[in-house]
N, C-alpha and C positions, 0 to 999 in steps of 0.2 A: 931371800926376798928383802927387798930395802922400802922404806917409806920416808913419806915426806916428813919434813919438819911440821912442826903444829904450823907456825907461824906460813908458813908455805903452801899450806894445806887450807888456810881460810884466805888466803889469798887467793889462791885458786877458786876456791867455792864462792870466793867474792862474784869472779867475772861470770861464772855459769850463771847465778843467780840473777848478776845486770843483765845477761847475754847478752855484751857486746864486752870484749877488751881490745886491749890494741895494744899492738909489739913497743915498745918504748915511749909510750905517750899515758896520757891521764884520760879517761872521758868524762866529761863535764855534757849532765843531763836538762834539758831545757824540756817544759812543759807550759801549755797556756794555762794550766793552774797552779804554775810554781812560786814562790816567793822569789822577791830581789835579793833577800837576806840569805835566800837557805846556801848550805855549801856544795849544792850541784852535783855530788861525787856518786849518787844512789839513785834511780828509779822513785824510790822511795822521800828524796829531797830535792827535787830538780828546782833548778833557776824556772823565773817568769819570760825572761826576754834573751834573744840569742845575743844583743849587744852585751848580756851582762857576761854571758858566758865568757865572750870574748875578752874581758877583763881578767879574764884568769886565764882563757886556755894559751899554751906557749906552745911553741913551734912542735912539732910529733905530737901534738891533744887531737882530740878529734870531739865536734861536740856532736852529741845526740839531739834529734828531736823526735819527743813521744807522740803519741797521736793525738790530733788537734788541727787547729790553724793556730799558726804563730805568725803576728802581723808584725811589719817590720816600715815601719815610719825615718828610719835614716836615709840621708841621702846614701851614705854608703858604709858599707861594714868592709873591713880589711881581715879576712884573713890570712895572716904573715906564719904559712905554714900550719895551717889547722885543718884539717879534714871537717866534712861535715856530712851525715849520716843521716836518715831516720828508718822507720820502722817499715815503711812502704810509699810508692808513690802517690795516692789514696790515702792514703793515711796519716804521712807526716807531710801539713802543706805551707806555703811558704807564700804570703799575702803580703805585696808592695803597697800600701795605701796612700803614698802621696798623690796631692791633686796634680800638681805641674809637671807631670812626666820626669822628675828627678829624681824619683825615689830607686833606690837601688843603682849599683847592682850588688850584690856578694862579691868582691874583689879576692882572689887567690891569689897570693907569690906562688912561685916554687913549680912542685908537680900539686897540680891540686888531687882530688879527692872527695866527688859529691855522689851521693849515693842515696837512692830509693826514699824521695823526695817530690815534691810536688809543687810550683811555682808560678803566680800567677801576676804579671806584671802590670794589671790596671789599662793595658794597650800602648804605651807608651817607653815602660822603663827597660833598659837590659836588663836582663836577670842576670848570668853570668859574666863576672870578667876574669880572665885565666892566663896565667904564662906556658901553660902544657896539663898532664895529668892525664887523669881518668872521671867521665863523665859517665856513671852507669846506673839503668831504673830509674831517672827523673821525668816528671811528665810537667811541660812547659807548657802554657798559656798567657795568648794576648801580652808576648816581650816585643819591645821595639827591636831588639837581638836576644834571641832564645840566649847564644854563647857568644862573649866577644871576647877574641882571644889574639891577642899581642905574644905569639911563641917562641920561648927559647929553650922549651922542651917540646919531645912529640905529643901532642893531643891524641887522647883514643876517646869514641864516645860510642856507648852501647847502647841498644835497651832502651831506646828513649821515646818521646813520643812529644812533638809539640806543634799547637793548635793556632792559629792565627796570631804568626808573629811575623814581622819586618822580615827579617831574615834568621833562620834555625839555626847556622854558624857562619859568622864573619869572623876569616881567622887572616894574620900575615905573619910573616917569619922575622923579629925584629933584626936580626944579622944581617937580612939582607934588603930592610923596607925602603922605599926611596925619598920617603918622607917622615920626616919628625913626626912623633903622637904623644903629648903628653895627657897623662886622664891623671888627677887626684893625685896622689903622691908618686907616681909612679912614670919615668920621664926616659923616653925610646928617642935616640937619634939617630938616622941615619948616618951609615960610615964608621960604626962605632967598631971594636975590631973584636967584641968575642965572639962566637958565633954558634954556641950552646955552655950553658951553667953546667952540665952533667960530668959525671965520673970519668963517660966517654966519651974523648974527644970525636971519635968518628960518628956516634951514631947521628943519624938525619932527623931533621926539623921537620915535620909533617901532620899530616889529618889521617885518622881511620876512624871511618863510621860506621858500625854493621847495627843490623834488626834495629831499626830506627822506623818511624811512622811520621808525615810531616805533611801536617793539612791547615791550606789557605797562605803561602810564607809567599811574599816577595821574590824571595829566592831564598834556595837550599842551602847550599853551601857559597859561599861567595870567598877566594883564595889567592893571597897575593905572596909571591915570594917561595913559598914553600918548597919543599923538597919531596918529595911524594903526598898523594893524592891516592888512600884505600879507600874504596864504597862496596858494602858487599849488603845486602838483602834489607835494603831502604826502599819503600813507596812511599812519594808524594804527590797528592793532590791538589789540582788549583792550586800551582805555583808557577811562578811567571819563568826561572829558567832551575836546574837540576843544579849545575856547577857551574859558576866563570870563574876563569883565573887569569893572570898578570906576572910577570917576573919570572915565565917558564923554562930563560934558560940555565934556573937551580932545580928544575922538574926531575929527577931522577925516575920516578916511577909512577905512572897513574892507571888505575885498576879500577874499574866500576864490572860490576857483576851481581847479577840476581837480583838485579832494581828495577821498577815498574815506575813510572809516570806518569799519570794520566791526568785528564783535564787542565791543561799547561795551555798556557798562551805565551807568546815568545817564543825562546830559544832554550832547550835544553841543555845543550853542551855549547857555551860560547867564551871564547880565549886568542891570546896568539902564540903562535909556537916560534922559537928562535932555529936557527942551524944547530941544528946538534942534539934537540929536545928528544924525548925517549920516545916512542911510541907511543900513542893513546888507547887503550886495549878497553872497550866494550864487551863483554862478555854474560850471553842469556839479559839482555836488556829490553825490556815493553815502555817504548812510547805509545800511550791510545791517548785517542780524542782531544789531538792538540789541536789548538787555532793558532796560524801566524797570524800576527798583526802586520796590516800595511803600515810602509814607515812615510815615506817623502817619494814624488815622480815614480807610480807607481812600482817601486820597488817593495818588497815584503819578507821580513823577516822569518827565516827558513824554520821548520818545525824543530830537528833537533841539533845539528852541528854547524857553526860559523867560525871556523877555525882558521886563519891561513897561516899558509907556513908548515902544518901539522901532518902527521901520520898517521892515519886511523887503522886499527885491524877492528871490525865488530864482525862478532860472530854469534850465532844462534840467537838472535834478536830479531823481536819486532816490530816495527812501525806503523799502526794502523788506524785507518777512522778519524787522520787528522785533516785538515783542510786549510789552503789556503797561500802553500807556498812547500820548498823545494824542504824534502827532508837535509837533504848532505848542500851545503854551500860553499865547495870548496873553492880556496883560493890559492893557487900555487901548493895544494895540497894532496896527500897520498890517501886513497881511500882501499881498503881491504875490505867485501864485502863477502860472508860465508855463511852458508847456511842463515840464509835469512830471509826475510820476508819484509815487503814493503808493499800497501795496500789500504790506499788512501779514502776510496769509497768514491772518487772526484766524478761531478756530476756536469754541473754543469758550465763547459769553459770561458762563456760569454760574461763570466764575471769575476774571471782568475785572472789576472795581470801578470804573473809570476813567468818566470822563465825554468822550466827542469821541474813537470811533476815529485821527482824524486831526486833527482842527483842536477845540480849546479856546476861547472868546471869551469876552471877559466884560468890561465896560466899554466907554467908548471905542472900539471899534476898524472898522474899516473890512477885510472879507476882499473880495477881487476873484481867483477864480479863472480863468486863462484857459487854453483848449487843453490841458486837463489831467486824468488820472486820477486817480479816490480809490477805490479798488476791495478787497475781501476785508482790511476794518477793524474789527475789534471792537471794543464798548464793554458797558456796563451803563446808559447812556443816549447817544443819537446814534453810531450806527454810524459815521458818516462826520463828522457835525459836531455842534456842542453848542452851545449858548448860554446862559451864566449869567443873564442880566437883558435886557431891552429893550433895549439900546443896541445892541449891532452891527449894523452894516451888511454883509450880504453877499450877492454877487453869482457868480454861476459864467455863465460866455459860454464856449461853444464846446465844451465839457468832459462829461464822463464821471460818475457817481456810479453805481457797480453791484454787486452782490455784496457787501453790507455787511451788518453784523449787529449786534443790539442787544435787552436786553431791553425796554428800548423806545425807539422811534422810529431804524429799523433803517438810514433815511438821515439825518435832522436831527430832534434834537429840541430842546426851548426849556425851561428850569425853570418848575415848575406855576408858577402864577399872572400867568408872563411870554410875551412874544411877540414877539420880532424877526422883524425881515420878511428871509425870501430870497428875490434874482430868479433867475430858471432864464432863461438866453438860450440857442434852442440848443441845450439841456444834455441829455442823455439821464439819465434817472435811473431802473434799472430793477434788480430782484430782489435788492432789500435787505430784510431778513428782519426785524421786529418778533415776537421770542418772545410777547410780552404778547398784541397783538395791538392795543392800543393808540393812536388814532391820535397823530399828530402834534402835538405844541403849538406848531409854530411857525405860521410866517403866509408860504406860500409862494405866491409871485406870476409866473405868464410871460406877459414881455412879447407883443402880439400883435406878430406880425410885417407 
């Protein structure tokens, strides 16, 4: 049997007793009843203010914050390689108190490292600013940007929960951004040639956000440049769109799954896709209780997809209880629609302007509905579907069109002078309501069996 060294052995007993160490770095402890003097290195001696910490801690430290509020009057704290820690989000909180919206944010180089913590940014300030890392257990309140992130590493953000801010993450990929951003010391130009800091050259520049909570934000995520796009078991409420993004064709992979959104006005998925973009894969996704807004000549902003260019697969998702304009607004775009469910509640048409209850077409595009509802959808033309010009392709196998309404063509209709063809496999399509009375412009076709 072998033992430790004395000296090895209270080293050890050191960090049990802080209960926190960290692999090659120092912890420097901060407490709202610590001294400016003390030497920070103990539970027992903690710093008063995180800037002081930051005078000592160096690159691999990570500073603690005990439980308390710790207010933070800088415009900005830098840190250059420091992790920053507390004890829970509840517990250890993090209070911006400048008057003029400039106080904060936390700036990280590197992969940052912020953990089980708690942030409240006065309504104004960013809270975080990041080059990539890990963002898990923090609970944000009232940030002008919960996270604003400039990446040259992948962002991962867990666990989180943030309460009336501007937007939950503003993030872009500085390799690939198309405009200069310089903030504080730290200065992004486009065109610049490395295209991540990391060990590995291959690996990709992107966002993943799981078990996230986000009520009242401007928007969710807001994404430019990136190279994938993960969302896995996030609801947000009252927020004006889910994801946009810009610069899609570095998009290599975009995943939303096991996400709920409800009470949204706008657009929940809205971007453009290049030639060549990956597929946009929806997967167990709940839009309820959206309102589109009207924009300009009564056109209206579709409840969750305005994408052109793009390839949608969503599957086992639903859209329901929202009012006011077309869920899918596709533009020269591919829609896969499976096992799903669309069910608008639309009442009454005489004040719906909108073109496509549900599904939008118009150019290029290719819809294939399978094993799915489009049920109680309102429009001012096509209850359930609409077609701008000749060109779409669309198909429904195995699926549902019933109870729709329009003041003309109460299931599909097609703009005067055009005619795209739908096939019905299968399809039951039954007491969808034409006020006009009007038939159909399109050119519906079922195959014999």
């Amino acid at each position: 049997m072998s033992f430790c060294s004395r000296a090895l052995c209270y080293a050890l007993l050191a960090c049990v007793l802080a209960a926190v160490c960290v692999e090659g770095g120092d912890v420097w402890f901060v407490s709202p009843f610590g001294e400016s003097r003390a030497g920070g290195r103990s539970s027992d001696d903690p710093l008063d203010k995180i800037s002081n910490a930051l005078k000592h801690a160096k690159s691999g430290d990570e500073i603690f914050l005990m439980d308390g509020e710790h207010m933070v009057s800088e415009n900005k704290l830098l840190f250059d390689g420091v992790a920053l820690t507390g004890s829970g989000p509840y517990r250890s909180m993090v209070n911006f108190i400048t008057r003029d919206g400039n106080g904060g944010p936390l700036e990280f180089t590197g992969r940052a490292k912020v953990a089980n913590v708690s942030m409240w940014g006065g309504g104004g300030n960013t809270c975080l600013r990041l080059e990539g890392g890990e963002v898990n257990g923090v609970h944000f309140s009232r940030c002008g940007n919960s996270i604003y992130a400039q990446v040259i590493h992948p962002l991962a953000v867990h666990n989180v929960e943030a309460t009336g801010s501007g937007t939950f993450i503003d993030i872009f990929a500085t390799a690939h951004g198309s405009t200069p951003s310089t903030y504080g010391t730290t200065s992004y130009t486009s065109g610049t040639s490395y295209t991540s800091s990391s060990e590995d050259d291959d690996e990709l520049v992107g966002l993943s956000v799981s078990d996230c909570h986000v009520k009242d934000a401007s928007y969710v995520l807001r994404t430019r440049d990136v190279e994938y796009i993960d969302v896995r078991r996030v609801t947000a409420e009252g927020s004006s769109s889910l994801i946009s993004w810009s610069g899609s064709s570095w998009l290599e992979s975009f995943v939303v799954a096991d996400t709920v959104l409800t009470d949204t006005r706008a657009t929940a998925f809205i971007g453009e896709c290049n030639p060549g973009t990956e597929p946009l894969v929806l997967q167990n996704v709940s839009v309820t209780r959206g309102v589109a807004i009207a924009a300009y000549d009564n056109q209206v902003f579709p409840i969750a997809v305005a994408s052109p260019n793009c390839q949608y697969y969503v599957r086992d998702s639903v859209f329901a209880g929202t009012v006011g304009g077309p869920v899918f607004h596709l533009q020269s775009s591919n829609l896969t629609l499976e096992r799903s469910l669309v069910t608008l509640h639309g009442e009454d048409v005489s004040s719906v302007r909108s073109r496509g209850g549900a599904i939008y077409a118009e150019g290029d595009c290719t819809v294939l509905v399978v094993d799915s509802e489009i049920s109680r959808c309102a429009a001012y033309e096509g209850g359930a579907l609409f077609c701008a010009d000749s060109e779409p392709s669309v198909t429904f196998i195995s699926s549902k069109v019933v109870s729709n309404k329009a003041e003309y063509g109460g299931d599909f209709e097609c703009e005067v002078g055009q005619s795209c063809t739908i096939v019905l496999s299968d399809t039951l399509v039954k007491d969808n309501v034409s006020n006009s009375g009007y038939a159909s412009q399109c050119s519906v076709i079922y195959p014999s069996k």
